[in-house]
C-alpha positions as CSV (number, residue, x, y, z in Angstrom):
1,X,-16.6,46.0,6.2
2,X,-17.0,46.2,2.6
3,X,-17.8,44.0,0.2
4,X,-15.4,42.3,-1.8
5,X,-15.6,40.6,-5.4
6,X,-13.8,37.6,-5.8
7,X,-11.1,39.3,-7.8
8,X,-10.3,41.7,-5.1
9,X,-10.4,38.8,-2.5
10,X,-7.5,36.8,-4.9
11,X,-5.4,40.1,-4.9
12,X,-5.6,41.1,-1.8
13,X,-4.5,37.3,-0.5
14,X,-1.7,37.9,-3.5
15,X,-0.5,41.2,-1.4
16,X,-0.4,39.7,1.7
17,X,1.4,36.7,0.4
18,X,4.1,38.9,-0.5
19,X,4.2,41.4,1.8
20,X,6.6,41.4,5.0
21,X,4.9,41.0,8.6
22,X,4.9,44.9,8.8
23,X,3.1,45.5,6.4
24,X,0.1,42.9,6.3
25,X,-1.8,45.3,9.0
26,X,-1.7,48.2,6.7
27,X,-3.2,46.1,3.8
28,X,-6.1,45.0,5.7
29,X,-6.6,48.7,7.2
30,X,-6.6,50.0,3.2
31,X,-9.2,47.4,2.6
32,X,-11.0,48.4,5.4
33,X,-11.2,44.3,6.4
34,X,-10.3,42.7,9.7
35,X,-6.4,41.5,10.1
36,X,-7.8,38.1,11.1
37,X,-9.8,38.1,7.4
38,X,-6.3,39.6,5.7
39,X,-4.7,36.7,7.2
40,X,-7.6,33.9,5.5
41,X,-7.4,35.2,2.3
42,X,-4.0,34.7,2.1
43,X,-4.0,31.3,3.3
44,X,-6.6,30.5,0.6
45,X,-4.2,32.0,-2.1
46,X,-1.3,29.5,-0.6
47,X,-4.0,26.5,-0.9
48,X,-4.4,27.2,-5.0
49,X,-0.6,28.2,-5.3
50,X,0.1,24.1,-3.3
51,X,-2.4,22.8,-5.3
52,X,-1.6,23.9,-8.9
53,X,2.5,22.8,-7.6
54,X,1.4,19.3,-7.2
55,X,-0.5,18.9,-9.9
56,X,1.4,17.5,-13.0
57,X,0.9,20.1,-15.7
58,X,3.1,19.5,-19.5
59,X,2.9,22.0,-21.5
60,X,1.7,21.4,-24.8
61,X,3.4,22.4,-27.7
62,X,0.9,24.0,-30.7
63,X,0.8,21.5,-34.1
64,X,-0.5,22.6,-37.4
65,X,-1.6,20.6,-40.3
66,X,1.1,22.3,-41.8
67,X,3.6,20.5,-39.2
68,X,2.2,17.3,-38.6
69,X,3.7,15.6,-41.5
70,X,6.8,17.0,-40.6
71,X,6.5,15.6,-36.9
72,X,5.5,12.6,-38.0
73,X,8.3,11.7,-40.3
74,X,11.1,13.0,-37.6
75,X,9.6,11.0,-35.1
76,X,9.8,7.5,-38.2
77,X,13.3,8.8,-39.0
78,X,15.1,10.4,-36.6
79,X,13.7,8.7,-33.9
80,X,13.4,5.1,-35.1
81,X,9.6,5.2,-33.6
82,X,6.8,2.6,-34.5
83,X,3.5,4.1,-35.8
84,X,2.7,3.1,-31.8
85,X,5.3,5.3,-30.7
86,X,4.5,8.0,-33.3
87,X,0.6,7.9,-32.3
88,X,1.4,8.3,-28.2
89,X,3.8,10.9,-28.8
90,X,1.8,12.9,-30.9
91,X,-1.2,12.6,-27.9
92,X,1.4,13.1,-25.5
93,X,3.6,16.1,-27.0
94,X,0.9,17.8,-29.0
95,X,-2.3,16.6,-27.7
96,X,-3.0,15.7,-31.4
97,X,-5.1,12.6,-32.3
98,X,-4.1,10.2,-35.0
99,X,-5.0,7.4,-36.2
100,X,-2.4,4.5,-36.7
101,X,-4.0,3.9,-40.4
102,X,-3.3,7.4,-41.1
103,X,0.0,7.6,-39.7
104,X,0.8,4.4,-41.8
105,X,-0.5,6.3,-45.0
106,X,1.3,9.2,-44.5
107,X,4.2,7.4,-44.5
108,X,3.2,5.6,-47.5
109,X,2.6,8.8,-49.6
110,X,6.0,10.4,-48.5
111,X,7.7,7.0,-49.4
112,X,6.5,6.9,-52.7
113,X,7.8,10.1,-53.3
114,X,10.9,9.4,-52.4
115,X,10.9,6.5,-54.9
116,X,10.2,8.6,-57.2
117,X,12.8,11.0,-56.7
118,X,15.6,8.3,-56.6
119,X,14.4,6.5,-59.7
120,X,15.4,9.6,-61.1
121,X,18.8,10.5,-60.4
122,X,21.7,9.8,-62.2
123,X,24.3,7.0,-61.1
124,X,26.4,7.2,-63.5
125,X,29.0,9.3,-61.2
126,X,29.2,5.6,-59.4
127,X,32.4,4.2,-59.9
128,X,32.8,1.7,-56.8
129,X,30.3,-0.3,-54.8
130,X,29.4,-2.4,-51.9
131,X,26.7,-5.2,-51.8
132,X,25.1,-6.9,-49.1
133,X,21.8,-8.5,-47.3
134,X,20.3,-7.8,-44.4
135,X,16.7,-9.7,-43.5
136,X,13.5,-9.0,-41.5
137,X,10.8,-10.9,-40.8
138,X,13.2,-14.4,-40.1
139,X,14.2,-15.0,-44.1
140,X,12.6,-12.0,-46.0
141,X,16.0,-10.3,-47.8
142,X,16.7,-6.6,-48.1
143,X,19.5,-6.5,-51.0
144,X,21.6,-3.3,-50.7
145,X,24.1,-1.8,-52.5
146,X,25.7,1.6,-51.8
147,X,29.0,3.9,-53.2
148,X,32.2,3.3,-51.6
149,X,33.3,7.0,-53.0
150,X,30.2,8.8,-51.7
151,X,28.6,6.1,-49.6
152,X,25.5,7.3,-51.4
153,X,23.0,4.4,-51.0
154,X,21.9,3.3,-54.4
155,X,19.4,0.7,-53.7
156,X,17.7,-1.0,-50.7
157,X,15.0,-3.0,-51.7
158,X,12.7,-6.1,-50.3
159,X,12.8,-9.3,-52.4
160,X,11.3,-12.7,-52.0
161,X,14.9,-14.4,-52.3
162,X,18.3,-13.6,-52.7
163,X,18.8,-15.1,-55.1
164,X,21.4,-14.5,-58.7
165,X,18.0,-13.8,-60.8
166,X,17.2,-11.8,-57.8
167,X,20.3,-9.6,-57.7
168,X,20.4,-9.6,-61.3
169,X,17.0,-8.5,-61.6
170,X,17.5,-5.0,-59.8
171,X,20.7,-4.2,-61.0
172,X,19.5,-4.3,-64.0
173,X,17.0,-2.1,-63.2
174,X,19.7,0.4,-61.7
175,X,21.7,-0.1,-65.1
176,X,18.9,0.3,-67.5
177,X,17.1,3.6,-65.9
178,X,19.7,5.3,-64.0
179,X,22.8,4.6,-66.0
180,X,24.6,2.7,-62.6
181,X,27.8,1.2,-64.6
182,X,30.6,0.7,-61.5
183,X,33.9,-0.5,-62.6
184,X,34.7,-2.2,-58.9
185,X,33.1,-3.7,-56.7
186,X,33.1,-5.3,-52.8
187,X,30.9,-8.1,-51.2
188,X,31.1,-10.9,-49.2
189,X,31.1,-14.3,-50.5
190,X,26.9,-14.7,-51.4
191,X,26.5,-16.9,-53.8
192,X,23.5,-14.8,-55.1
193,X,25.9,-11.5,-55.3
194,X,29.2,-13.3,-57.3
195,X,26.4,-15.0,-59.3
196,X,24.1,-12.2,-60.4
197,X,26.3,-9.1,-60.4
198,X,28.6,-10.6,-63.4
199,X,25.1,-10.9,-65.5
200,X,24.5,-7.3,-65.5
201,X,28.4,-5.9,-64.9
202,X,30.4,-8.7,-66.9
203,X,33.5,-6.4,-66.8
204,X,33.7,-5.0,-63.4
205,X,35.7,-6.8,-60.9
206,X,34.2,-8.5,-57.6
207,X,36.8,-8.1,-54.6
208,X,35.5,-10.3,-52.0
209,X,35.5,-9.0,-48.6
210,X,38.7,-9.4,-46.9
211,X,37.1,-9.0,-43.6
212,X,34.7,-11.7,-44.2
213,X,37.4,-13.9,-45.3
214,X,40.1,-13.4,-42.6
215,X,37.0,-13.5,-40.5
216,X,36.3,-17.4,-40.6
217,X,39.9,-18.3,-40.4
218,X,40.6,-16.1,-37.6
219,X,37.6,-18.0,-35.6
220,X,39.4,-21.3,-35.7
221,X,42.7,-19.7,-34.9
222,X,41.0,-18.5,-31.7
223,X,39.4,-21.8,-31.0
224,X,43.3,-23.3,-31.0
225,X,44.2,-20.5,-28.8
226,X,41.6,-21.0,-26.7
227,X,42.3,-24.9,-25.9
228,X,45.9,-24.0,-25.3
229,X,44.3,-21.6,-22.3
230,X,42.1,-24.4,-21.1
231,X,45.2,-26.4,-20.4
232,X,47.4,-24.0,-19.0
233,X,44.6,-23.0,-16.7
234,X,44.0,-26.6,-15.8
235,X,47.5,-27.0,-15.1
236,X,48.1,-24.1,-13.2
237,X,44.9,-24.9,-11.4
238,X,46.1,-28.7,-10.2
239,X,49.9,-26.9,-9.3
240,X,48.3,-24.7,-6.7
241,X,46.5,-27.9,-5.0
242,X,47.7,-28.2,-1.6
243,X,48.8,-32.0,-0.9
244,X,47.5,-33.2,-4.3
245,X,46.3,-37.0,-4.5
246,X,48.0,-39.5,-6.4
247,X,45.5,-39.3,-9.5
248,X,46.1,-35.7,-9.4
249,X,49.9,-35.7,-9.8
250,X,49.4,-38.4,-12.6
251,X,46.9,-36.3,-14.3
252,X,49.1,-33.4,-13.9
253,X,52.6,-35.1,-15.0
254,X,50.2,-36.2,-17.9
255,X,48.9,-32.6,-18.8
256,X,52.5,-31.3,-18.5
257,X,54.0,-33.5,-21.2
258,X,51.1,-32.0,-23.6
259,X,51.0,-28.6,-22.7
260,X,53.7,-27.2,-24.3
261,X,52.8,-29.0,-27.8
262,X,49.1,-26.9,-27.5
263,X,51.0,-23.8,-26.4
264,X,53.8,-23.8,-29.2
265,X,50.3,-24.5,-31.5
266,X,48.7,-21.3,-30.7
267,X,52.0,-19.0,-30.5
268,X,52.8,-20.2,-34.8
269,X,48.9,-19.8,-35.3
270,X,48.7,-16.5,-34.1
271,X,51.7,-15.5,-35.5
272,X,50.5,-17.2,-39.2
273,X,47.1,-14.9,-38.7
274,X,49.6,-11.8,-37.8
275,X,51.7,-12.5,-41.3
276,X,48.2,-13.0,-43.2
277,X,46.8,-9.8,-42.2
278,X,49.9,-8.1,-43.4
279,X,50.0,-10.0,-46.6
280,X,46.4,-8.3,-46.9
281,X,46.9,-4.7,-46.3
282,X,49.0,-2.9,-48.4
283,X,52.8,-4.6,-47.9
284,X,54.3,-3.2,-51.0
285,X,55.1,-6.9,-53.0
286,X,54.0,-7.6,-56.3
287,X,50.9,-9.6,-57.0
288,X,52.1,-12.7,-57.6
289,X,54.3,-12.4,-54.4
290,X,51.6,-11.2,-52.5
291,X,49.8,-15.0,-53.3
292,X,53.1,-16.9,-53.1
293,X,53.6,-15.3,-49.1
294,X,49.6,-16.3,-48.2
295,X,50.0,-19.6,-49.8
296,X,52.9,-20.8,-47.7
297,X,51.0,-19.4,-44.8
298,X,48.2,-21.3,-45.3
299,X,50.5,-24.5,-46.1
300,X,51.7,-24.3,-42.7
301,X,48.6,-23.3,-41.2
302,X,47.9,-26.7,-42.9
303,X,50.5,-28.0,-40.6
304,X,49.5,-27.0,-37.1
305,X,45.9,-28.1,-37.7
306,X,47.0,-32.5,-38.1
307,X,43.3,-33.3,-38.8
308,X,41.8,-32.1,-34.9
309,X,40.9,-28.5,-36.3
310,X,38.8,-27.7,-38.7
311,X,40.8,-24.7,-39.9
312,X,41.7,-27.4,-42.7
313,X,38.8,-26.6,-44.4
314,X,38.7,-23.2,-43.6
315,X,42.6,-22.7,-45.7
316,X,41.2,-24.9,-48.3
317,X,38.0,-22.3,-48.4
318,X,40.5,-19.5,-48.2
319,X,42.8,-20.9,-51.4
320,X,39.5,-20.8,-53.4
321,X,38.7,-17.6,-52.7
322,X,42.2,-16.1,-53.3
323,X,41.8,-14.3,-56.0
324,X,39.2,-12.8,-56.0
325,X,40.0,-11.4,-52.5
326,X,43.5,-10.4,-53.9
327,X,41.7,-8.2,-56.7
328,X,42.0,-5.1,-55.0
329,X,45.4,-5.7,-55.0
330,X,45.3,-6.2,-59.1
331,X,43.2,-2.9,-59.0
332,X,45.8,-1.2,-56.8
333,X,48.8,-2.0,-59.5
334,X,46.8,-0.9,-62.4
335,X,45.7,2.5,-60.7
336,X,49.2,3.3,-59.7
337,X,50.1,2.6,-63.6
338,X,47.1,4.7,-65.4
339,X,47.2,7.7,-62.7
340,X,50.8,7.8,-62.8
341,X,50.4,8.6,-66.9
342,X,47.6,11.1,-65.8
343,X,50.0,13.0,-63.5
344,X,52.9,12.8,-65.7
345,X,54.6,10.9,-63.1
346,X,56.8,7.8,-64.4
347,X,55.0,4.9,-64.2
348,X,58.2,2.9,-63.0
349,X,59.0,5.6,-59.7
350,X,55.5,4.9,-58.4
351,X,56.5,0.8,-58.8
352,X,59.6,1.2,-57.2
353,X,58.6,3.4,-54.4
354,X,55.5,0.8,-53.4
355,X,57.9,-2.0,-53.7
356,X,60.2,-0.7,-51.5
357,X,57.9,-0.1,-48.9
358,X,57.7,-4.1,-48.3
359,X,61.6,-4.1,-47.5
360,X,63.6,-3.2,-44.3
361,X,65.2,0.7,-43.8
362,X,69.0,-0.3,-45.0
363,X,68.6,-4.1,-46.6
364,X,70.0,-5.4,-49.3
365,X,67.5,-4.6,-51.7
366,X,66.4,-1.1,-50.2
367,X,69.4,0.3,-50.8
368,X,69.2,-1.1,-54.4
369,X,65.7,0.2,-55.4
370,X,66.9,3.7,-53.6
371,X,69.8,3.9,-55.8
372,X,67.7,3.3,-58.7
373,X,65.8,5.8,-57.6
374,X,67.8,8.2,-57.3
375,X,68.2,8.7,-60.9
376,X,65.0,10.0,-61.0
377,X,64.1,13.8,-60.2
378,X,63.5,14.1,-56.3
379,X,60.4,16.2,-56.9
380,X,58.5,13.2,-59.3
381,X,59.8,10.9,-56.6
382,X,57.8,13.0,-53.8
383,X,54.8,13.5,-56.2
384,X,54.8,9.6,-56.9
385,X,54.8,9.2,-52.7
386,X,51.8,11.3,-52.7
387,X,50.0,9.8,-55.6
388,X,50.8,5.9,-54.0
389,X,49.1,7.4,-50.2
390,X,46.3,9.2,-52.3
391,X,45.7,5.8,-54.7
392,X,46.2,3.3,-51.2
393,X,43.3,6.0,-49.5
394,X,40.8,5.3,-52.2
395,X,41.7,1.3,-53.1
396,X,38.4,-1.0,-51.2
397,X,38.9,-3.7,-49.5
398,X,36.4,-4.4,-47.7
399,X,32.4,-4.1,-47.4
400,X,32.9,-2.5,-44.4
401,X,30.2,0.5,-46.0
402,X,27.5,-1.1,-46.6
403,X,27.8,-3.8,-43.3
404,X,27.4,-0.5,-41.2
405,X,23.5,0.5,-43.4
406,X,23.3,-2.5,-42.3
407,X,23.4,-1.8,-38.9
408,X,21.8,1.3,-39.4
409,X,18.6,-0.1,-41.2
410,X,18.0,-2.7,-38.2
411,X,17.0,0.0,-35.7
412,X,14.3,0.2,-38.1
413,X,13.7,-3.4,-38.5
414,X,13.8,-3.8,-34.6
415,X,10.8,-0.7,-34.4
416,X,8.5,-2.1,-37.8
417,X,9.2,-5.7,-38.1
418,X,8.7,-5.4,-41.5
419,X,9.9,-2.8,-44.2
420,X,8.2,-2.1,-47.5
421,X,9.9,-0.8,-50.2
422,X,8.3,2.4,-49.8
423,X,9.4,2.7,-46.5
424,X,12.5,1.4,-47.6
425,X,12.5,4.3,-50.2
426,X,12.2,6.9,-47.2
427,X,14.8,5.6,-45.2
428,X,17.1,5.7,-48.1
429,X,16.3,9.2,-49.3
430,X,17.1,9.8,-45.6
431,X,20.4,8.1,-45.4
432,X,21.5,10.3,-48.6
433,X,20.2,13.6,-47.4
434,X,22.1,13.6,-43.9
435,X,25.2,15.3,-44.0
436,X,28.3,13.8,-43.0
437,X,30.1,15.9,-39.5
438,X,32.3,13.4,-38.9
439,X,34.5,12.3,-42.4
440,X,37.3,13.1,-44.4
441,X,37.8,17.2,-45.6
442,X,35.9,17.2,-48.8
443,X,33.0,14.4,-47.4
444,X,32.5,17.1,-43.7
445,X,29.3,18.9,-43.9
446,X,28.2,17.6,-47.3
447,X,25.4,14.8,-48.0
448,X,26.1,11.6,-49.8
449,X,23.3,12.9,-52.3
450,X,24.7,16.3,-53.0
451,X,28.7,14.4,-53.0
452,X,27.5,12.4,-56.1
453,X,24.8,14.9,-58.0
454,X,25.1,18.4,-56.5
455,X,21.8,18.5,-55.0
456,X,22.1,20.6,-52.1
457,X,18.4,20.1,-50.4
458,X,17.3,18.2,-47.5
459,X,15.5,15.6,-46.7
460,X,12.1,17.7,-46.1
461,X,12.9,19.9,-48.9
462,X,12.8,16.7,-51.9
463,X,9.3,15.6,-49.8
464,X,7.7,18.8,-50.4
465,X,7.8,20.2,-47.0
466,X,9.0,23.3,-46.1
467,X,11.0,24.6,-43.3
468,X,10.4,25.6,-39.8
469,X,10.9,28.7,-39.5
């Protein structure tokens, strides 16, 4: 027999591995080696082939210097990763070795960049906007305030308090060295925000948040509705007791004599909350008869409550707070009057047709504002329809924008614990750099950044990183 090197040992155990039975004897004959032997080395290939099976083998992916900045802010970003989860998948994905303090500086140098970018562009494109607070670390605020036009984020930044000097404090800032001059805008009802804002912006108007504000009175509607349940439930429970004891059917003849009272309570609240919302969408009434409908609703939401409620307080609250949460509605009427002189539309067509929306198909006074309108030409009329739906699409109501960066940015407070402005900076510049797949026509594929100033790059692009190939 001759002698093998190890080589020839591993491919001859290879070609008997995949040869059929018939053939195995004519491999070991060409090798001039026993069959028995054949039959060994093949066994001893099968052993390595088990063995390498069971191990768990990753592959590991090849990371450049070039590349690890660029993995390392994906993993901050996209991924919503601690400098923990940014170190172990690094090791893990990479089998690259970084230090938490250098992970934490990186970030660091790219956040500062990003500051400086964003100090530098121009908001002057801003017309509307949204302000809010979110807070880490227990009581620490983040103030925020973003475009309702191109929901570009134009500031998120840590203070000590929220308070007006606070909020006036970085508008100004925004004012001063990036030209930020909005006309309206939307928050809830901080004391810090209607405070502060009016320091910097003394003309623009401050709609407060009709969500926020239909919020709190809807939460003691439910609580009305909810006792009215409780006593229809308990009734129903005591009717279905077989042979009910004398306390029982006292308690129950007793519940019965109340029950429809609590029921009737919760059917005219409801209904009240129904007619409110209405009142605050776009019904088509004047202003003044918009606040003459919500202030007999809340008079008789008055009445229901006799003192055992606390919605009392809540409609007093809510009468406070009218007008400014009716200034949308102010803002609506003038819009409809200035775009209507833009577009050479009548001013009085675009009046009548919103007006008439608020009235019933064939009343009274539908048929009186159609016959007015028809001395108009039918083709103004149409283009004042359009004009009202395109005016309606882009009237604010709501802080509904900058309540969902809110949302956004916790993932972020729920990974760090704490966000410095720097980081703060990042996660901004990353906000304004994403491009939008799911939003109206001229919003779909297009980043808030490059909605308001043209800029066109990315987020890696602004950092100074380029692209993968």
């Amino acid at each position: 027999m001759a002698m093998l090197k190890p080589i020839d040992r591993f491919q001859i155990g290879c070609a008997m591995l995949s040869a059929g039975r018939g053939f195995r004897s004519a491999i070991a004959a060409k090798h001039q080696i026993t069959r028995r032997y054949a039959y060994t080395l093949m066994h001893n290939v099968e052993r390595i082939i088990e063995q390498y099976r069971d191990e768990s083998i990753t592959d590991v992916l090849p990371l450049t210097d070039l590349s690890m900045d660029r993995a390392i802010l994906s993993l901050a970003m996209d991924c919503h990763a601690s400098l923990e989860g940014i170190q172990d998948a690094l090791l893990n994905q990479y089998n690259y070795s970084v230090s938490i303090s250098t992970i934490s500086r990186k970030l660091s140098h790219y956040g500062q960049k990003a500051r400086q970018f964003l100090e530098a562009v121009d908001l002057s494109g801003i017309v509307t906007c949204a302000y809010d607070e979110v807070f880490q670390c227990g009581d620490l605020p983040i103030l925020g305030a973003i475009c309702l036009d191109t929901h570009y984020i134009a500031e998120l930044v840590c203070t000590p308090d929220r308070t007006a000097e606070s909020w006036a404090i970085t508008m100004s800032l925004l004012h001063y060295n990036q030209n930020l001059d909005f006309l309206f805008g939307v928050s809830d009802f901080g004391s810090g925000i209607l405070a502060g804002i009016p320091m910097v912006f003394p003309n623009a108007v401050m709609q407060g948040d009709v969500f926020h504000a239909l919020m709190e009175l809807g939460e003691e509607i439910q609580k009305i509705e909810n006792l009215a349940i409780k006593r229809l439930t308990s009734v129903a429970d005591m009717q279905a007791t077989a042979n009910p004891q004398k306390k029982t059917r006292e308690r129950l003849a007793a519940e019965l004599v109340t029950l429809d009272s609590y029921l009737i309570r919760a059917d005219i609240a409801n209904q009240l909350m129904t007619w409110l919302k209405e009142q605050l969408a776009f019904p088509g009434y004047y202003v003044h008869e918009t606040k003459q409908n919500i202030l007999w609703i809340l008079d008789e939401m008055d009445k229901i409550d006799g003192n055992v409620y606390k919605l009392h307080a809540k409609t007093a609250t809510f009468r406070k707070r009218l007008d400014s949460i009716l200034a949308y509605h102010t803002q609506l009427y003038s819009n409809l009057s200035s775009l209507s002189r833009k577009e050479n539309v009548s001013p009085t067509i675009t009046s009548l047709l919103f007006r008439q929306s608020a009235e019933v198909k064939g009343s009274t006074v539908y048929k009186a504002i159609q016959r007015r309108l028809s001395r108009f030409d039918a083709s103004d009329v149409e283009k004042a329809g359009n004009l009202i739906k395109g005016i309606i699409g882009m009237t604010h109501r709501a802080s509904s924008m900058i309540e969902c960066t809110n949302s956004r940015l916790r993932k972020y407070i729920n990974a760090k614990h704490f966000l410095s402005n720097d980081f703060l900076a990042l996660v901004r510049l990353y906000f304004n750099t994403k491009k939008l797949h799911r939003a109206e026509e001229k919003r779909m594929n297009a980043s808030s950044l490059e909605l308001l100033t043209g800029d066109k790059r990315n987020f890696f692009e602004i950092l100074g990183i380029p692209n993968v190939a």
